[in-house]
VMD Tcl script that builds the backbone (N, CA, C; Angstrom):
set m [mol new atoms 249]
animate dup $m
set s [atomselect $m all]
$s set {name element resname resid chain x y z} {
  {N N UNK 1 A 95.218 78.457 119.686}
  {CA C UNK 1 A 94.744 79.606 118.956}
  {C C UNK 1 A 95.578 80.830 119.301}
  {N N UNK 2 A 95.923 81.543 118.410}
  {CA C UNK 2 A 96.713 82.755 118.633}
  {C C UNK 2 A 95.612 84.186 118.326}
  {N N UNK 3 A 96.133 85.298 118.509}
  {CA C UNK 3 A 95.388 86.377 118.341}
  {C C UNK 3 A 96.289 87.619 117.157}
  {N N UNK 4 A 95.677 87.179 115.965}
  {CA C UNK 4 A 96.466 88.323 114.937}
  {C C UNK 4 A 96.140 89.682 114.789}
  {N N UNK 5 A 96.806 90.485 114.345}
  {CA C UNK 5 A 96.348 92.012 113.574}
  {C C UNK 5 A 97.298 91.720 112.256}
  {N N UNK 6 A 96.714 91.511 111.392}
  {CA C UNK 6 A 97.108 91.350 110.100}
  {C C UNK 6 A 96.793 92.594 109.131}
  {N N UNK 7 A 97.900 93.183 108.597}
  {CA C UNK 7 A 98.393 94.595 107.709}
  {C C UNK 7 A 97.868 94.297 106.110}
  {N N UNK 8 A 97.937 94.974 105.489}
  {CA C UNK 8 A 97.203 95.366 104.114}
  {C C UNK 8 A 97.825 94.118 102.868}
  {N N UNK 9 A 99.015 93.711 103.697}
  {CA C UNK 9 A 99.883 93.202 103.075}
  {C C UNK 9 A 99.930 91.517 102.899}
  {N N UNK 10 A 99.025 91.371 103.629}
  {CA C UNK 10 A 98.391 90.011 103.917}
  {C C UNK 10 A 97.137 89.285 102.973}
  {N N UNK 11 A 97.208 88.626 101.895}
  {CA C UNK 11 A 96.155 87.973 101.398}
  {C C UNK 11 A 94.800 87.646 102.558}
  {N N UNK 12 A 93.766 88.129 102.127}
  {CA C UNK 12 A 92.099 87.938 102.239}
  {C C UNK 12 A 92.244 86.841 102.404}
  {N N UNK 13 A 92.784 85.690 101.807}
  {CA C UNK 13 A 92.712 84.385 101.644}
  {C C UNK 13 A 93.156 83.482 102.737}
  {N N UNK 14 A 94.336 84.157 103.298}
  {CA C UNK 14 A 95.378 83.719 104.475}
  {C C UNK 14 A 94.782 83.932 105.499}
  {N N UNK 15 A 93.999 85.253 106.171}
  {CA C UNK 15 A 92.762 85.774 106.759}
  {C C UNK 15 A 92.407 84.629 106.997}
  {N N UNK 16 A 91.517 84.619 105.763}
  {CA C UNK 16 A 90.320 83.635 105.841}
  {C C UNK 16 A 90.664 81.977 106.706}
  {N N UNK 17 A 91.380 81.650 106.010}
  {CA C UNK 17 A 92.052 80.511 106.051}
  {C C UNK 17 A 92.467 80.215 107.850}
  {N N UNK 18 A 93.262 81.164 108.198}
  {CA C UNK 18 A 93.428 81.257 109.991}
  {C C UNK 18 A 92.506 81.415 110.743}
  {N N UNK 19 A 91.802 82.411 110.589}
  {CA C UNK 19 A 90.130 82.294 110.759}
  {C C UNK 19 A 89.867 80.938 110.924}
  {N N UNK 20 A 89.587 80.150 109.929}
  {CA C UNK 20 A 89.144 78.946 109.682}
  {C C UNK 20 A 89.749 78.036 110.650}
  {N N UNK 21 A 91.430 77.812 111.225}
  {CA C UNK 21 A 91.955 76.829 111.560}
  {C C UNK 21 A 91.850 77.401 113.273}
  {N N UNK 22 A 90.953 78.504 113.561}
  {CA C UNK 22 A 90.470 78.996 115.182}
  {C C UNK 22 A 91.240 79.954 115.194}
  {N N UNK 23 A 92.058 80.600 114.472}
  {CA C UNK 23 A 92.775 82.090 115.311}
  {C C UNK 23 A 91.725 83.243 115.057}
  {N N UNK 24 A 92.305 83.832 116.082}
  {CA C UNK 24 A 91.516 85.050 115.861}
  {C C UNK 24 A 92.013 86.168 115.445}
  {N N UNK 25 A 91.718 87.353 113.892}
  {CA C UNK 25 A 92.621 87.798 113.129}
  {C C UNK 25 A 91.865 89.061 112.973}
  {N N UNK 26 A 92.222 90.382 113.465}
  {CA C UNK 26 A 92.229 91.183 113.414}
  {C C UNK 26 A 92.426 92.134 112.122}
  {N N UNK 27 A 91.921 92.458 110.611}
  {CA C UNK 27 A 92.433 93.383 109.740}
  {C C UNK 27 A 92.643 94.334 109.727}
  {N N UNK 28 A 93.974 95.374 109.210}
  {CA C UNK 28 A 93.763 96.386 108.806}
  {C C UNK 28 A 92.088 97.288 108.278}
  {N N UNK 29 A 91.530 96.278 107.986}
  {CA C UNK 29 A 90.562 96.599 106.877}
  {C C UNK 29 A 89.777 96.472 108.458}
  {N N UNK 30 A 89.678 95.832 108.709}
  {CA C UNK 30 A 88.844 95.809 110.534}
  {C C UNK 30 A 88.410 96.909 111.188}
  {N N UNK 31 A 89.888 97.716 111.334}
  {CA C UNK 31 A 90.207 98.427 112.030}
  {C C UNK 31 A 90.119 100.034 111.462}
  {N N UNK 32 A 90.006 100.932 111.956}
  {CA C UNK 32 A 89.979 102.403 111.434}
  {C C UNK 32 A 90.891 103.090 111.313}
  {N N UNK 33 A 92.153 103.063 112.544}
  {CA C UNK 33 A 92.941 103.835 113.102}
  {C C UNK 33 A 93.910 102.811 112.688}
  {N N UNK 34 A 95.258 103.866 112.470}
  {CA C UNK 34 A 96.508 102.289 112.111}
  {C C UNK 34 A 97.198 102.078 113.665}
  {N N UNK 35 A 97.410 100.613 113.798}
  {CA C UNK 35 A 98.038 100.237 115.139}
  {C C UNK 35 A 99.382 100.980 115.211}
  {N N UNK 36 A 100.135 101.245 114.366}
  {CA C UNK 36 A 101.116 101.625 115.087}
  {C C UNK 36 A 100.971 103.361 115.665}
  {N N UNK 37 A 99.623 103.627 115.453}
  {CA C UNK 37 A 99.514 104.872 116.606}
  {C C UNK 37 A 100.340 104.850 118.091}
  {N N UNK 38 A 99.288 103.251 118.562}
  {CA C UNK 38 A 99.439 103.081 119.901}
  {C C UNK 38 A 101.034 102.090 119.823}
  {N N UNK 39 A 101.499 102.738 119.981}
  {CA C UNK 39 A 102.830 102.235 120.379}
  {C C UNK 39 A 103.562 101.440 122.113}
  {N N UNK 40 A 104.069 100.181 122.045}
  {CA C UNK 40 A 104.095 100.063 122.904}
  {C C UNK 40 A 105.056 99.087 123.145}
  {N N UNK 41 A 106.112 98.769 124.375}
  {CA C UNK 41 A 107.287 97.564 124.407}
  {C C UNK 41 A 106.137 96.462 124.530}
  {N N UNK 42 A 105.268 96.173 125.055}
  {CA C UNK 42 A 104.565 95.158 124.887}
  {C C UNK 42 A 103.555 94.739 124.134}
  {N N UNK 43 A 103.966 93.614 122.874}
  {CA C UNK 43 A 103.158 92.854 122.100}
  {C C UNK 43 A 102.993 91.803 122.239}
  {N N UNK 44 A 101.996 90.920 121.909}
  {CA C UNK 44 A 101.835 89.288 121.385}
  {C C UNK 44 A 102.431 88.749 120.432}
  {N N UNK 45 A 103.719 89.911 120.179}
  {CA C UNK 45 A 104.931 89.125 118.862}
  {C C UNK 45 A 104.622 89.159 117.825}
  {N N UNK 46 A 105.431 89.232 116.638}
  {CA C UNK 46 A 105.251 89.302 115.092}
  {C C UNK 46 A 105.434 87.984 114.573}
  {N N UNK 47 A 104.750 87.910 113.532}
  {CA C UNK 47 A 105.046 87.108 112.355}
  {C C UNK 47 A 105.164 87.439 111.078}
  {N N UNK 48 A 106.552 87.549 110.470}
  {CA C UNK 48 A 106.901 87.591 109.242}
  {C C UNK 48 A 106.897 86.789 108.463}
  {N N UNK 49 A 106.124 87.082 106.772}
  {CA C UNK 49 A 106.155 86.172 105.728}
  {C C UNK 49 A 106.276 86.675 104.632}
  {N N UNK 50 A 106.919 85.465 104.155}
  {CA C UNK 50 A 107.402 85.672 102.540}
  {C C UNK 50 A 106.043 85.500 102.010}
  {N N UNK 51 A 105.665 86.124 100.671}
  {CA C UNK 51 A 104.790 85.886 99.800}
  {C C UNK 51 A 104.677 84.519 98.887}
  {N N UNK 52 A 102.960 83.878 99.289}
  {CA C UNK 52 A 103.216 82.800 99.395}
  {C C UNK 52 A 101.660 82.702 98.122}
  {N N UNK 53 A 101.562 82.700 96.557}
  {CA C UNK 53 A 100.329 81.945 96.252}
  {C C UNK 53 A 99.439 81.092 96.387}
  {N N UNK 54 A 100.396 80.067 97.062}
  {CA C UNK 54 A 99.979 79.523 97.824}
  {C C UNK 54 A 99.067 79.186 99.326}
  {N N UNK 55 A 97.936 80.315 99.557}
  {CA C UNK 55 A 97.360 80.664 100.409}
  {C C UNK 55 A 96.999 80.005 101.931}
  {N N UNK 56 A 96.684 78.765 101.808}
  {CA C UNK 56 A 96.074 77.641 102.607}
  {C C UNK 56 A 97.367 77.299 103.492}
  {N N UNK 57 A 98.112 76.526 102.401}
  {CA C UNK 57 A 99.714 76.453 102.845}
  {C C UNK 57 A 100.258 77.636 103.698}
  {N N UNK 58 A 100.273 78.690 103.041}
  {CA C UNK 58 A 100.905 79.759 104.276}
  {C C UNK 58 A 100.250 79.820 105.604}
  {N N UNK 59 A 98.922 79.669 105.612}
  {CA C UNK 59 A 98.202 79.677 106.552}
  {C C UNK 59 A 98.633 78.648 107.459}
  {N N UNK 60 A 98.293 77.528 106.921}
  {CA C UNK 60 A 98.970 76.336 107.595}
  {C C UNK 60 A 100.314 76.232 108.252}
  {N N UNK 61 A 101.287 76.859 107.913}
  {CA C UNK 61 A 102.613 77.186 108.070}
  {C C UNK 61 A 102.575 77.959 109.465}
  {N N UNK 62 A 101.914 78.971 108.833}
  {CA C UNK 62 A 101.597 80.000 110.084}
  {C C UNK 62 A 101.106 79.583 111.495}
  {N N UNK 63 A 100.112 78.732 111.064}
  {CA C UNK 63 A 99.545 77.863 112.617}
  {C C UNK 63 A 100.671 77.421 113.009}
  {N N UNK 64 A 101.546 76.022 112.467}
  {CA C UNK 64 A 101.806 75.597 112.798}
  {C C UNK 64 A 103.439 76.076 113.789}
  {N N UNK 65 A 103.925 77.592 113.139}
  {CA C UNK 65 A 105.040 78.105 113.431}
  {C C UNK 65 A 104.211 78.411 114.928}
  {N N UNK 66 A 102.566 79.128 114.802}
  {CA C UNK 66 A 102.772 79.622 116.302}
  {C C UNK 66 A 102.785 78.506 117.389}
  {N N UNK 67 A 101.849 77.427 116.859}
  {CA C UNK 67 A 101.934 76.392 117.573}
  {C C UNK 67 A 103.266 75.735 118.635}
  {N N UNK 68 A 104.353 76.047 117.806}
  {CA C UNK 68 A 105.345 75.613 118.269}
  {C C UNK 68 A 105.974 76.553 119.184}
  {N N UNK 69 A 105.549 77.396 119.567}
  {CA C UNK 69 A 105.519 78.465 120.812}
  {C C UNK 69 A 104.935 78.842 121.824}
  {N N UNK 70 A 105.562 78.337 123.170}
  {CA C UNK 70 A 104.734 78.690 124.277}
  {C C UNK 70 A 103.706 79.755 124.326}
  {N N UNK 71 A 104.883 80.974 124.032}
  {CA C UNK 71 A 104.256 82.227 124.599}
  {C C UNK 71 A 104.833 83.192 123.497}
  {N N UNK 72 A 103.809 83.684 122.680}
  {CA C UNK 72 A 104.480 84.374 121.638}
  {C C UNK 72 A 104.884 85.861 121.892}
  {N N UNK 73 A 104.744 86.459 123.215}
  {CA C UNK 73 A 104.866 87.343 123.098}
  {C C UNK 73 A 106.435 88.482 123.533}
  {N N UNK 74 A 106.864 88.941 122.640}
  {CA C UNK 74 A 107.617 89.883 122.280}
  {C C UNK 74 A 108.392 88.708 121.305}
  {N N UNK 75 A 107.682 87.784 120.284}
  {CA C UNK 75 A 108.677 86.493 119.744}
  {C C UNK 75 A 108.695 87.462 118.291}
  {N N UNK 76 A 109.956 87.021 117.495}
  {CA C UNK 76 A 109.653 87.250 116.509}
  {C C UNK 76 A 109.839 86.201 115.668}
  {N N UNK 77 A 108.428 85.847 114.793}
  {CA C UNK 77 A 108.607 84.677 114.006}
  {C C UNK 77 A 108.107 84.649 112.469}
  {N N UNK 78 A 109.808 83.851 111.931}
  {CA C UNK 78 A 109.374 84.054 110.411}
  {C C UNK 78 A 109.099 82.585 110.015}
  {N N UNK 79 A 107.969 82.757 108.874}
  {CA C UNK 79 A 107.402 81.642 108.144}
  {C C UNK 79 A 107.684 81.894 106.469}
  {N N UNK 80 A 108.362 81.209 106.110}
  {CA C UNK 80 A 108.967 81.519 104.222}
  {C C UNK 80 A 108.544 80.006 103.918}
  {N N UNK 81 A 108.121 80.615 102.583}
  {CA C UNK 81 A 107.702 80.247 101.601}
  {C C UNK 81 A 108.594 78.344 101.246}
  {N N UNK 82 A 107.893 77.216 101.212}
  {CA C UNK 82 A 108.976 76.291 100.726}
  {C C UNK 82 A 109.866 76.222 99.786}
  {N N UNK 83 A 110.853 75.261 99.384}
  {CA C UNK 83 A 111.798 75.955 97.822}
  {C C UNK 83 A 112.543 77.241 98.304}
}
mol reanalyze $m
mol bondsrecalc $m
mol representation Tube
mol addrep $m
């Protein structure tokens, strides 16, 4: 299980979906204040994605990219779209 803060920019659906497969996902919509107030060299790492209609699938993608990482933190990891 990983620990997200997921931005405005992120499908409800993808949320949902990680949620679902045990992460724990933090929203914009969650939250009041925007994170990059608190600024800091230390994070639990990014994940970048291509836009995916495919909702479930991205999600899935997403697990499985963090999965494949010890320790995600200061990682930066991208998950794109198949095709």
């Amino acid at each position: 299980m990983a620990r997200f803060y997921s931005n405005e920019n992120t499908a409800l659906q993808v949320v949902t979906e990680l949620r679902r497969l045990g992460h724990d996902v933090l929203t914009s919509l969650d939250r009041t204040r925007a994170i990059h107030r608190h600024r800091t060299d230390d994070h639990a790492g990014m994940v970048f994605c291509t836009f995916d209609p495919d909702f479930r699938g991205q999600a899935e993608r997403i697990d499985a990219a963090v999965a494949g990482v010890p320790d995600t933190s200061k990682q930066l990891i991208r998950v794109n779209r198949p095709g």
